[in-house]
C-alpha positions in Angstrom: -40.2 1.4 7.8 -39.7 3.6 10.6 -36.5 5.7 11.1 -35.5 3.3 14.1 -35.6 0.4 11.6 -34.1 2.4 8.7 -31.3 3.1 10.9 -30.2 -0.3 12.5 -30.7 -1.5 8.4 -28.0 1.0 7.0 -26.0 0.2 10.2 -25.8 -3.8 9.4 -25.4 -2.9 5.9 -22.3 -0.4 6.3 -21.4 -3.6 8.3 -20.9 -6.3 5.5 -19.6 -3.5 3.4 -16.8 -2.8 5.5 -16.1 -6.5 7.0 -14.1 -7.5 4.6 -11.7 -4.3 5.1 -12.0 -4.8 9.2 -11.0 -8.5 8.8 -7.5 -8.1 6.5 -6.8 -5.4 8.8 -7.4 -7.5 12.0 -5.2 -10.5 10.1 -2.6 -7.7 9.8 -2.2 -6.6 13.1 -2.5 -10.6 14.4 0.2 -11.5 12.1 2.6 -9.0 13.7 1.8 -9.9 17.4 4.0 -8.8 19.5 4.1 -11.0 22.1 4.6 -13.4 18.9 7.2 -12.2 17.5 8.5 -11.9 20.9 8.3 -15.9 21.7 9.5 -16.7 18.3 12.6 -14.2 17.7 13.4 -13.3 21.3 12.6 -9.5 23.1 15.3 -7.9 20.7 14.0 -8.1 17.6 10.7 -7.5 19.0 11.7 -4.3 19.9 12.0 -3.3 16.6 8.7 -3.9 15.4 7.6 -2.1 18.4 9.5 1.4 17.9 10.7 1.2 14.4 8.0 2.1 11.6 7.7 0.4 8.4 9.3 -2.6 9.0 8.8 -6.0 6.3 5.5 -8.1 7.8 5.2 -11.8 7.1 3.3 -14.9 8.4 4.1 -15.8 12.2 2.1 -18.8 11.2 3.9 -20.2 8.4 5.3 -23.7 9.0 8.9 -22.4 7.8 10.1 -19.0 9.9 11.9 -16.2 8.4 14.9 -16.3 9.7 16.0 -12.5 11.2 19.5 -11.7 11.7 21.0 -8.5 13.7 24.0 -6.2 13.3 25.1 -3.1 14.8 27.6 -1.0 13.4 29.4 0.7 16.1 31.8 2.7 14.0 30.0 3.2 10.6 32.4 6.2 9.6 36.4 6.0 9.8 38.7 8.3 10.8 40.0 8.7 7.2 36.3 9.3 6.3 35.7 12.3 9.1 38.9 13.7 8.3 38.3 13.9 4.5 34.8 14.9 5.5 34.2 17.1 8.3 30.3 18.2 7.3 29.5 14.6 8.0 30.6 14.2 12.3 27.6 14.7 13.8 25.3 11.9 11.5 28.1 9.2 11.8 27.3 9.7 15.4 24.1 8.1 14.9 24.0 4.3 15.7 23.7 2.7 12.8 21.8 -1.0 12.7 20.9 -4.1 10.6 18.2 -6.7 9.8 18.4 -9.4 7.8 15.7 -11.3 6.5 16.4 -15.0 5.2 14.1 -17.0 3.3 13.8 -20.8 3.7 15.4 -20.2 0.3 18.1 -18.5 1.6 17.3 -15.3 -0.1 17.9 -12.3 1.2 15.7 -8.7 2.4 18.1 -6.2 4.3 16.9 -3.2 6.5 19.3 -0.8 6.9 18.2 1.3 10.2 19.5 4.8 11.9 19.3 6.7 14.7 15.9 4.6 15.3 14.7 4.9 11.7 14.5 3.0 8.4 17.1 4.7 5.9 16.8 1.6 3.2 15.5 -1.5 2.2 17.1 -3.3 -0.2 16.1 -6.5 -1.9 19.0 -8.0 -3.8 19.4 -11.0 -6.6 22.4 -11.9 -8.8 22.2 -12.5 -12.7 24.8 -14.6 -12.7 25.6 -17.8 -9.7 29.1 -17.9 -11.0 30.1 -14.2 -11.0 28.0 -12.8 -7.7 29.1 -9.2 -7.9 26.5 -9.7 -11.6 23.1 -8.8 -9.3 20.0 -6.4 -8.9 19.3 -4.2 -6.5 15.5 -3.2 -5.4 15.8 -0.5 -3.0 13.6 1.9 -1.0 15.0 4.8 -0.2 13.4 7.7 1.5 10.3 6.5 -0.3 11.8 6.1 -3.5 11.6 2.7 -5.5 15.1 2.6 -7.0 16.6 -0.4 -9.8 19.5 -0.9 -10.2 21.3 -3.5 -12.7 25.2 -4.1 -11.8 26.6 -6.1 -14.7 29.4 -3.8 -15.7 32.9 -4.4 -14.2 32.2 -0.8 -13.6 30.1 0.4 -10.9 29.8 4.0 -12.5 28.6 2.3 -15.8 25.2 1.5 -14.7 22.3 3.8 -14.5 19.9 3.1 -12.4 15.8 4.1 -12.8 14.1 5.8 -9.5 10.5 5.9 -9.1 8.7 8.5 -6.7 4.7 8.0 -6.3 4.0 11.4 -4.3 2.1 10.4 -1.4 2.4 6.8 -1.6 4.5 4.6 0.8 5.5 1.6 -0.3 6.6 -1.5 2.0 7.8 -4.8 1.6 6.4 -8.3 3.1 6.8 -11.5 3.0 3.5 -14.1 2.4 3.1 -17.3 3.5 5.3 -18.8 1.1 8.0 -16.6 1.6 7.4 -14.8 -1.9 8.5 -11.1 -1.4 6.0 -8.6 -2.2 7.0 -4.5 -3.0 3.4 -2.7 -2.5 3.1 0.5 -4.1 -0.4 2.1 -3.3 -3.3 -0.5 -2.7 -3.4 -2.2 -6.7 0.3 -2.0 -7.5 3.2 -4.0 -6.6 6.4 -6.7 -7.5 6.1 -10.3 -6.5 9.6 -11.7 -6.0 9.7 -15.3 -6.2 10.9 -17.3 -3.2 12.8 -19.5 -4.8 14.5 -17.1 -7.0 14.4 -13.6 -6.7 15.0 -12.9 -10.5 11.9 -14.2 -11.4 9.2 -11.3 -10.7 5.6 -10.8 -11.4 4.2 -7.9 -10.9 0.7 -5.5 -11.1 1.1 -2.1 -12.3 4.5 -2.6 -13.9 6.6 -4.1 -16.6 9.9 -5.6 -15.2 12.6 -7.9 -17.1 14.8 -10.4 -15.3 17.0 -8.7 -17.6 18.8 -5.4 -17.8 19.0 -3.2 -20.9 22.5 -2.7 -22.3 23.1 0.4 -24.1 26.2 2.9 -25.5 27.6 -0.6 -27.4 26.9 -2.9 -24.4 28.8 -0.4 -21.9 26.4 0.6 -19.9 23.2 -1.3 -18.9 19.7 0.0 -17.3 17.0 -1.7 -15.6 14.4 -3.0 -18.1 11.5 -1.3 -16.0 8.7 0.8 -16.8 5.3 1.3 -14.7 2.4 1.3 -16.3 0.0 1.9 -13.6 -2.4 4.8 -12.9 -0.3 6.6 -10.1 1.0 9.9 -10.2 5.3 9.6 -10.5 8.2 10.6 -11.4 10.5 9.0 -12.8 14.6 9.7 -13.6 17.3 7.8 -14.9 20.3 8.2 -13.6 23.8 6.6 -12.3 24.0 8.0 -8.8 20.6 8.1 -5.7 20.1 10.4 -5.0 20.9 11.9 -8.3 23.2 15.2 -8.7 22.1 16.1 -12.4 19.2 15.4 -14.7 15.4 15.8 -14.9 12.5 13.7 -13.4 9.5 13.2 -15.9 6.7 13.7 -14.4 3.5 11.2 -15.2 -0.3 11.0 -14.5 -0.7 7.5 -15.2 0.9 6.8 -18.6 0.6 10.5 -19.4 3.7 12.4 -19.3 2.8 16.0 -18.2 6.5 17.7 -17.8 10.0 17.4 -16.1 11.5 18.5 -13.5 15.2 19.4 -12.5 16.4 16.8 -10.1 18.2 20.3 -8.0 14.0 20.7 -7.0 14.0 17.9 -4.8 18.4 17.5 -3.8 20.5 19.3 -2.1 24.1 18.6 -4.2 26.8 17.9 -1.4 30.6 17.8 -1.2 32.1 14.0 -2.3 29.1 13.9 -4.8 26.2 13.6 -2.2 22.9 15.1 -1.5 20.3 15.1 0.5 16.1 15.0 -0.1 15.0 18.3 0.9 11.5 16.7 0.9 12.5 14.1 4.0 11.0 15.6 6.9 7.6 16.7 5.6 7.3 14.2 2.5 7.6 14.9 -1.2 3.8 15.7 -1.9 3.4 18.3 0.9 6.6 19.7 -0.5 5.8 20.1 -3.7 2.4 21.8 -2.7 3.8 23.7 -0.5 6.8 24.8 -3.4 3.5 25.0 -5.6 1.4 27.5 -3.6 4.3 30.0 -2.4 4.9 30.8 -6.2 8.8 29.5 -5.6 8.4 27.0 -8.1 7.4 29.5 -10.6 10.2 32.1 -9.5 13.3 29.5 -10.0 12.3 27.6 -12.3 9.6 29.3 -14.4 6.1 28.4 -15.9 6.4 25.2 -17.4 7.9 23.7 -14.5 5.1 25.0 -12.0 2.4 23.9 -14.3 3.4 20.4 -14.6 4.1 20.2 -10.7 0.6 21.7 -10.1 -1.0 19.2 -12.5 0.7 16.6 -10.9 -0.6 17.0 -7.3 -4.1 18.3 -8.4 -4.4 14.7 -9.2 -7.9 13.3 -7.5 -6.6 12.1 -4.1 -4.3 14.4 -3.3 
């Protein structure tokens, strides 16, 4: 075979190998057509999916529409809040906006956007049809996958568990059926049911319809674990961001060390804090904590170690 032949072989080859990927990509990007979504939902929301990043895909071609519903709050912050909190002026300038995503079931996904920008997205379910304030919360949250049970008459009493995968962003989308899928990496992910979000499936994790209750039934705690083969961390605690505590730190189901939550928060006055990870992303700010020898000067050996096992993973 001459290197003519050989060439055009390996090129239809490297064709059929890749086709598959090409075509679910292609299916992608047709089943967010703009000019679709445009005709369907009206220039607004198609504005969204043209400047904001991230937002939930589903099926323009499924027989029943998800329904999308807008808000904007034009005074997220009031004056009682400025006044007790000064620090906080210039972000409750930021407009701050709403979609709502309705099922043909009637269930709900809600995208909180600012300033132009996803901040959350947060699938919720109740436990209990009688008592609605009984319900689950699924958020993402500056990357984070965070659970939380509310089943307590007390807010405070509930811990919730907060997953970071370093270098993973995870999205949410409807399929055809209106099932709500939470992709974590390209294996892993929860499969809400359409019907009824309580009842979830899920690849790479364990997950309950039920929370844990612990401390004599007065607290409870998401009955979640992951037991897939990405790198994470994982805390439990009853705040997010969280003020106190440790992240454990896994490759795969190995646990390799912890980490003080004070690594990757800034505490704040009125018990917040911020990520200090948000603007270049958690991985390249642990490697970049990693290779200036900061890790190892505040918070010693171990810690750096287990950080630098962790993103040395293959892939990162």
């Amino acid at each position: 075979m001459n290197r003519q032949a050989l060439l055009i072989t390996s090129l239809i080859c490297l064709f059929f190998l890749l086709a598959p990927s090409v075509s679910r990509q292609a299916n992608a990007t047709a089943s967010m057509n703009l000019k679709k979504i445009r005709d369907l939902y009206g220039f607004y929301i198609a504005r969204f999916y043209e400047t904001v990043s991230g937002l939930p895909k589903f099926d323009l071609e499924s027989k029943d529409k998800v329904k999308i519903a807008y808000r904007r709050n034009e005074t997220p912050c009031s004056e009682i809040f400025l006044r007790e909190n000064p620090d906080m002026a210039e972000d409750c300038k930021k407009v701050r906006e709403e979609l709502t995503y309705v099922n043909k079931y009637g269930n709900l996904v809600r995208v909180h956007i600012k300033d132009g920008k996803i901040v959350s997205t947060k699938i919720t379910t109740s436990f209990d049809k009688e008592n609605l304030i009984k319900n689950r919360a699924v958020i993402l949250l500056h990357n984070a996958i965070i659970v939380h049970d509310l089943v307590m008459d007390r807010y405070s009493r509930n811990l919730a568990k907060i997953y970071h995968f370093p270098g993973v962003k995870p999205s949410v989308e409807f399929d055809r059926n209106h099932n709500v899928l939470l992709r974590i990496g390209d294996n892993d992910l929860i499969r809400f049911d359409a019907k009824d979000f309580r009842q979830a499936v899920s690849q790479g994790f364990k997950l309950a319809n039920k929370p844990i209750l612990i401390q004599n039934g007065t607290r409870a705690v998401p009955d979640l674990s992951y037991l897939g083969t990405l790198p994470h961390m994982v805390a439990v605690n009853w705040s997010y961001p969280p003020l106190t505590g440790y992240f454990t730190l896994y490759r795969g189901s190995k646990e390799i060390g912890k980490v003080p939550t004070t690594l990757l928060y800034k505490p704040l006055k009125k018990g917040r804090a911020q990520p200090l990870f948000k603007e270049e992303g958690l991985l390249n700010y642990l490697k970049t904590k990693y290779k200036d020898g900061s890790l190892k000067k505040r918070y010693g050996i171990a810690i750096h170690k287990s950080v630098g096992t962790l993103i040395e993973t293959e892939g990162f």
